[in-house]
C-alpha positions as CSV (number, residue, x, y, z in Angstrom):
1,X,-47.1,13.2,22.4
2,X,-47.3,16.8,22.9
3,X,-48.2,16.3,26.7
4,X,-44.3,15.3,27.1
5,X,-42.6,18.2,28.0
6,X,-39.0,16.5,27.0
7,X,-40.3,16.7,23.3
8,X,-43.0,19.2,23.2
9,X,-43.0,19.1,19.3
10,X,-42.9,17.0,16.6
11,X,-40.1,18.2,15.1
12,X,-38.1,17.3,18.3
13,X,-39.1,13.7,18.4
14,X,-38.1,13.7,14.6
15,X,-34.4,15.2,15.4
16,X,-34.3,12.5,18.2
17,X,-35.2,9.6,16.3
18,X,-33.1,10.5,13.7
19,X,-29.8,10.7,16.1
20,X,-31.1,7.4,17.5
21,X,-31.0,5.7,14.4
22,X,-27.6,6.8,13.1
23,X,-26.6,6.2,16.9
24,X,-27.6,2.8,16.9
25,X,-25.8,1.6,13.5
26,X,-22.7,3.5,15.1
27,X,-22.7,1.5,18.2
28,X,-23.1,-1.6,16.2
29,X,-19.5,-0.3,14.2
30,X,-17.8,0.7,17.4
31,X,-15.5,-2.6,16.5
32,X,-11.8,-3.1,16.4
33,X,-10.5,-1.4,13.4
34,X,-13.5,1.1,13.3
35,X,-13.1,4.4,12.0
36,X,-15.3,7.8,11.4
37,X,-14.5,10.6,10.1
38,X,-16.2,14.0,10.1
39,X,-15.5,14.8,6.5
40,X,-16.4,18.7,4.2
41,X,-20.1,18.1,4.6
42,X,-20.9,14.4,5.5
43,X,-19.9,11.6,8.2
44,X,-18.2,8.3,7.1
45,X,-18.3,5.3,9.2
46,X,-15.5,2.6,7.7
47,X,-15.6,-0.8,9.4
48,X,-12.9,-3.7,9.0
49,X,-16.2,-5.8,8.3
50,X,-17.3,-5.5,4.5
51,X,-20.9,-5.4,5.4
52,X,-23.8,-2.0,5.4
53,X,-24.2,-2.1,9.2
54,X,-20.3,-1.2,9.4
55,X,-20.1,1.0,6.3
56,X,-22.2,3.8,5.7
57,X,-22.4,7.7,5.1
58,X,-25.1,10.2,6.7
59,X,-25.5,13.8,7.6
60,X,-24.3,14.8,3.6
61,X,-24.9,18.3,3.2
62,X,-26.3,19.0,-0.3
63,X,-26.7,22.9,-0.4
64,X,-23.2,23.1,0.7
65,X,-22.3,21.1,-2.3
66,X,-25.0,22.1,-4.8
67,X,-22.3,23.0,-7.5
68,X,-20.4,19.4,-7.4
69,X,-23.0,17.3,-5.8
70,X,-21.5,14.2,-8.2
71,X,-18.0,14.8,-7.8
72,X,-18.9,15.0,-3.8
73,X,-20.9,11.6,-3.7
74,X,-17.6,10.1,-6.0
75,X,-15.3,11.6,-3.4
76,X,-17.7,9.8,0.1
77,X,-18.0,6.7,-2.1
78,X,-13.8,6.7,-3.1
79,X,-12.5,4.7,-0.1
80,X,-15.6,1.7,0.0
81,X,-15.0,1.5,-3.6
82,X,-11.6,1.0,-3.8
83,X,-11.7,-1.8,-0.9
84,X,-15.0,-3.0,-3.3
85,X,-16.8,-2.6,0.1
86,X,-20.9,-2.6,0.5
87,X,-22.4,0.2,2.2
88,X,-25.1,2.5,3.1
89,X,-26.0,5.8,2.7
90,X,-28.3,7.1,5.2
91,X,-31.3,9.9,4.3
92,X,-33.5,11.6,6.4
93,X,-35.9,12.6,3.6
94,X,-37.6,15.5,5.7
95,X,-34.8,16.7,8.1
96,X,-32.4,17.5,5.2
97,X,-32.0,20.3,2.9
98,X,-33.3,19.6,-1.1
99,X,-32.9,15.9,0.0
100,X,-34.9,14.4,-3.5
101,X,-32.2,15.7,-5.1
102,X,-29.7,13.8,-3.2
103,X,-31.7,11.0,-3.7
104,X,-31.6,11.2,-7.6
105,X,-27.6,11.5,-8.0
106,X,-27.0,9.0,-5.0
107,X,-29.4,7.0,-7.7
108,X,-27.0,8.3,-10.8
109,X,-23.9,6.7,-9.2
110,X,-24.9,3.3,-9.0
111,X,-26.6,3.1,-5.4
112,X,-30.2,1.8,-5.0
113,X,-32.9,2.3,-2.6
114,X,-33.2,-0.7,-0.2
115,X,-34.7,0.6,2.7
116,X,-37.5,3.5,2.9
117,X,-39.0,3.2,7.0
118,X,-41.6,5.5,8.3
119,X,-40.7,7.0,11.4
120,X,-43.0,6.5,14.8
121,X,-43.1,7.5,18.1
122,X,-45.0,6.8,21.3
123,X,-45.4,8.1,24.6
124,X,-43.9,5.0,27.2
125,X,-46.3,6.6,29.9
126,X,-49.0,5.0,28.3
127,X,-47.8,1.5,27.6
128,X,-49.2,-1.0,30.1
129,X,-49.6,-4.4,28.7
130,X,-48.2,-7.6,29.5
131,X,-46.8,-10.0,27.5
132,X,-48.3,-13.6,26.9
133,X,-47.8,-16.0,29.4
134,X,-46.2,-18.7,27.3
135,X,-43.6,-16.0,26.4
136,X,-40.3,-15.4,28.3
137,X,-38.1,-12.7,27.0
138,X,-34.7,-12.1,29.1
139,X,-32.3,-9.7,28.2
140,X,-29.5,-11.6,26.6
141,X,-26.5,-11.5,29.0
142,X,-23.7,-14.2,27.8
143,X,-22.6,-15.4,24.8
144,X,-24.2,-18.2,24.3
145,X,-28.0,-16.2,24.4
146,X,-26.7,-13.8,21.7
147,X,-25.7,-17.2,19.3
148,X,-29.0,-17.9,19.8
149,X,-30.2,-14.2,19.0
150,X,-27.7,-14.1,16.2
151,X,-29.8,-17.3,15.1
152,X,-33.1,-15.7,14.7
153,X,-32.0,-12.5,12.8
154,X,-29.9,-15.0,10.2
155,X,-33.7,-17.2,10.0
156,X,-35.4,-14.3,9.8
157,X,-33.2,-12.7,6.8
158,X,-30.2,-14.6,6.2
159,X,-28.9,-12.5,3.0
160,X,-28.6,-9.2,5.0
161,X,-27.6,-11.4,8.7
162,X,-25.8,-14.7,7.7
163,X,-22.2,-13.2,6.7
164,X,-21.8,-11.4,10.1
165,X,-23.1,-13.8,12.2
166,X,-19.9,-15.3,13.4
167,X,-18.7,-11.4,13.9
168,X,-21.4,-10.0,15.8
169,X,-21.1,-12.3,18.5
170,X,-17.5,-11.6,18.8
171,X,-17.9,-7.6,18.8
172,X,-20.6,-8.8,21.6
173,X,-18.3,-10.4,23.6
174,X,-15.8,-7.9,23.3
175,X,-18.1,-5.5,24.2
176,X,-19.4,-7.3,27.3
177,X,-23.5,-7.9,27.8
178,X,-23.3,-5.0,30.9
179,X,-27.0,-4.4,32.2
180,X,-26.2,-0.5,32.0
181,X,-25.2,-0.5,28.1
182,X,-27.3,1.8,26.1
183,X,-27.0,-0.9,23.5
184,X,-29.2,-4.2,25.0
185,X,-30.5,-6.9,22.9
186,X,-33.4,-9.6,24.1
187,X,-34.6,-12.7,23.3
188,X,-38.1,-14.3,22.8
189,X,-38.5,-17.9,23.9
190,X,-41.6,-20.5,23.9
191,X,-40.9,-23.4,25.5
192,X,-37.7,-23.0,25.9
193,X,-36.8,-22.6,21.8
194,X,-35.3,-19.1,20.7
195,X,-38.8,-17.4,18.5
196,X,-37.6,-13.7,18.1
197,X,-35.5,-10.9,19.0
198,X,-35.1,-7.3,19.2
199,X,-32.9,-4.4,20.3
200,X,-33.0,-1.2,22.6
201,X,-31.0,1.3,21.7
202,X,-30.9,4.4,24.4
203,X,-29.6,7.5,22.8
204,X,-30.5,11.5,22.4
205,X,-33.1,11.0,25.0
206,X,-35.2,8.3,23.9
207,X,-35.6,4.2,23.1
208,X,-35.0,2.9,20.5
209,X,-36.5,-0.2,19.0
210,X,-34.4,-1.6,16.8
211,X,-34.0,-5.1,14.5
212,X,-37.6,-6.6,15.5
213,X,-37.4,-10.8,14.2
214,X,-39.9,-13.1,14.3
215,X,-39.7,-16.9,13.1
216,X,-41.9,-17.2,10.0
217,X,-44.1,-20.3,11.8
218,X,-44.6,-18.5,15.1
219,X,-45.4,-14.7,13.5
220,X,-49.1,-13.7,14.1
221,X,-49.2,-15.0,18.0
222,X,-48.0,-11.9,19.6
223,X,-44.7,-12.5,20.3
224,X,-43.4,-8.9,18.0
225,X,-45.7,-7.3,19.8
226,X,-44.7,-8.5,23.2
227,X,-41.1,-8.1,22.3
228,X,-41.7,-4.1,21.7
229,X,-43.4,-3.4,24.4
230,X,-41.1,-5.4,26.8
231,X,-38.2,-3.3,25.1
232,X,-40.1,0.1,25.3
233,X,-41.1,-0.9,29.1
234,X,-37.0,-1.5,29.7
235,X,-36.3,2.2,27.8
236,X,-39.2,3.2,30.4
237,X,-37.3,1.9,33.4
238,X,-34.3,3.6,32.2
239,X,-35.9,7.6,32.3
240,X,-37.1,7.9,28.7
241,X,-40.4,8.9,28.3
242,X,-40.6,8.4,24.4
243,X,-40.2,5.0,22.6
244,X,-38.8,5.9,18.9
245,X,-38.7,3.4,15.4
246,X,-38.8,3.1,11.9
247,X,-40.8,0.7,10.7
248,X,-40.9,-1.4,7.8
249,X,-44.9,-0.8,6.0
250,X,-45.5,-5.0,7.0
251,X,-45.6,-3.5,10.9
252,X,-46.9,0.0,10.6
253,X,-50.3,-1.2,12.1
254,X,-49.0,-3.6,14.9
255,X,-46.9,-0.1,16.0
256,X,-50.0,1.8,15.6
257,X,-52.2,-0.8,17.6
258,X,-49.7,-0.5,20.4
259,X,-49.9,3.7,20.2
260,X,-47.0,5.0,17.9
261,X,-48.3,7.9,15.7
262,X,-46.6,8.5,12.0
263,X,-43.1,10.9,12.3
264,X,-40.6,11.4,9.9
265,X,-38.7,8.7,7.3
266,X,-35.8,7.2,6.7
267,X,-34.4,6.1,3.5
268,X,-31.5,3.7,3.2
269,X,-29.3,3.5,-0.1
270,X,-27.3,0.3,-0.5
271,X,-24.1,0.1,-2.7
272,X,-23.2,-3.4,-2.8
273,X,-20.0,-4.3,-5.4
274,X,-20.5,-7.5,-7.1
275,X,-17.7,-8.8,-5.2
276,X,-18.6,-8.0,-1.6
C-alpha cells in the first residue's frame, strides 16, 4: 500500500475509509424528507424512514463533552426517541478521541453493539482476476434489476433488509440508475437467477465495497469473491487506486485471499425501540 503515492500512510487510508463509510450510509439517506444537521460536537442524519440506514449519529466529539457526556448522548438521542425511531450510532474506535469511553455510556443509555467490522484496504493496481465463466454480473441500471437486487439483500438478511425493501427501490428510482453515480449497485446471476449483490461506493478518493450478499445455497462457489473484484475493477476504471471495506470476521480471509491488509474498525451501536 505504501507504494500509492495518493495514500502514502496508513493513517490516510484509515481517514478515507472512514469518510467512505459514513459517505455511503449518507447517500443511501439522501431521500425525500432527509435531513442532517451539524450539531455542538456530532452529526445527525434523520430520515422519514424509521430504519438504521436512515437514522444514525457519527463524528461525536467526546473530549469536547467530557463533563456531560450522558446529558450529550440524551440530547443526540432526543429527537429518534421521541419519534420511537431505530438508529445507529457510528464509531470509529481508533480515529476518535477516548472513544472506549464513548462506547461504555452509548452502552449506559440503552444502545447495544451490533456491528464491530475490521477495516481493509487494497491496492486496485494489483487486482487482475476474472470472474467465473458461469457468472454474469451487470451493473443494475432499471428498476426492475434493483427488485431483484433488493431481493437478495432481504434473502440474505431479511430482519435488517425486508422493512425497506419496497423503499429502496423507490429512492432508486428517484434517484435514477446514472452510469456516472458515485453510488452503483450490481448484480450476480447464474443462469439467468439473481445469486448475489454488492455496492460501490466512490467517495474521499477511494472504492468502496459495500453490502456484499450471497444466497445461502450458492455461497462457497466464488461468486463473493467475483462480485468484489468486479466492483473494485469498476472503482479501478473510475481513477481510484485503493479499494476500501469493512468486513464482517465470516469474510476477513476471502478479503485477505484477494489482497486487502487489516486497517482500522468500525463499530456500529443500534437503538431499536420496541415499537419500531
Amino acid at each position: 500500500m505504501a507504494a500509492n503515492p495518493r495514500f502514502s500512510t496508513g493513517e490516510a487510508i484509515d481517514e478515507a475509509n472512514a469518510a467512505n463509510f459514513v459517505d455511503f450510509f449518507l447517500s443511501l439517506g439522501a431521500s425525500p424528507g432527509a435531513a442532517r444537521e451539524v450539531c455542538d460536537g456530532f452529526v445527525r442524519v434523520s430520515g422519514p424512514i424509521p430504519h438504521p440506514f436512515y437514522n444514525f449519529i457519527y463524528g461525536f466529539d467526546v473530549v469536547a463533552r467530557a463533563d456531560d457526556i450522558d446529558r450529550a448522548i440524551g440530547d443526540a438521542l432526543a429527537p429518534f426517541r421521541a419519534r420511537r425511531c431505530a438508529m445507529m450510532w457510528i464509531v470509529f474506535p481508533k480515529r476518535e478521541p477516548d472513544a472506549e469511553r464513548l462506547e461504555a455510556r452509548l452502552v449506559a443509555a440503552g444502545l447495544r453493539l451490533f456491528a464491530d467490522y475490521r477495516g481493509m484496504a487494497v491496492d486496485l493496481d494489483a487486482l487482475t482476476e476474472p470472474p467465473p465463466p458461469d457468472l454474469t454480473i451487470a451493473r443494475v441500471a432499471d428498476e426492475q434489476a434493483m427488485r431483484e437486487w433488493v431481493e437478495v439483500q432481504t434473502a440474505c438478511d431479511p430482519e435488517i433488509h425486508q422493512p425497506i425493501e419496497a423503499v429502496r427501490v423507490q429512492f432508486a428510482a428517484q434517484r435514477g440508475f446514472a452510469v456516472d453515480r458515485p453510488h452503483q449497485m450490481y448484480l450476480a446471476k447464474r443462469a439467468g437467477a439473481p445469486v448475489g449483490c454488492a455496492i460501490l461506493h466512490v467517495a474521499a478518493g477511494v472504492a468502496g465495497l459495500h453490502q456484499v450478499a450471497v444466497l445461502p445455497e450458492v455461497r462457497r462457489r466464488g461468486v463473493a469473491r467475483a462480485l468484489a473484484l468486479r466492483v473494485l475493477s469498476e472503482g479501478r476504471a473510475r481513477g481510484c487506486r485503493v479499494g476500501v471495506l469493512h468486513s464482517t470476521p465470516m469474510a476477513e480471509n476471502l478479503y485477505r485471499s484477494i489482497g486487502f491488509c487489516d486497517r482500522s474498525p468500525v463499530k456500529v451501536f443500534v437503538d431499536l425501540p420496541q415499537s419500531a
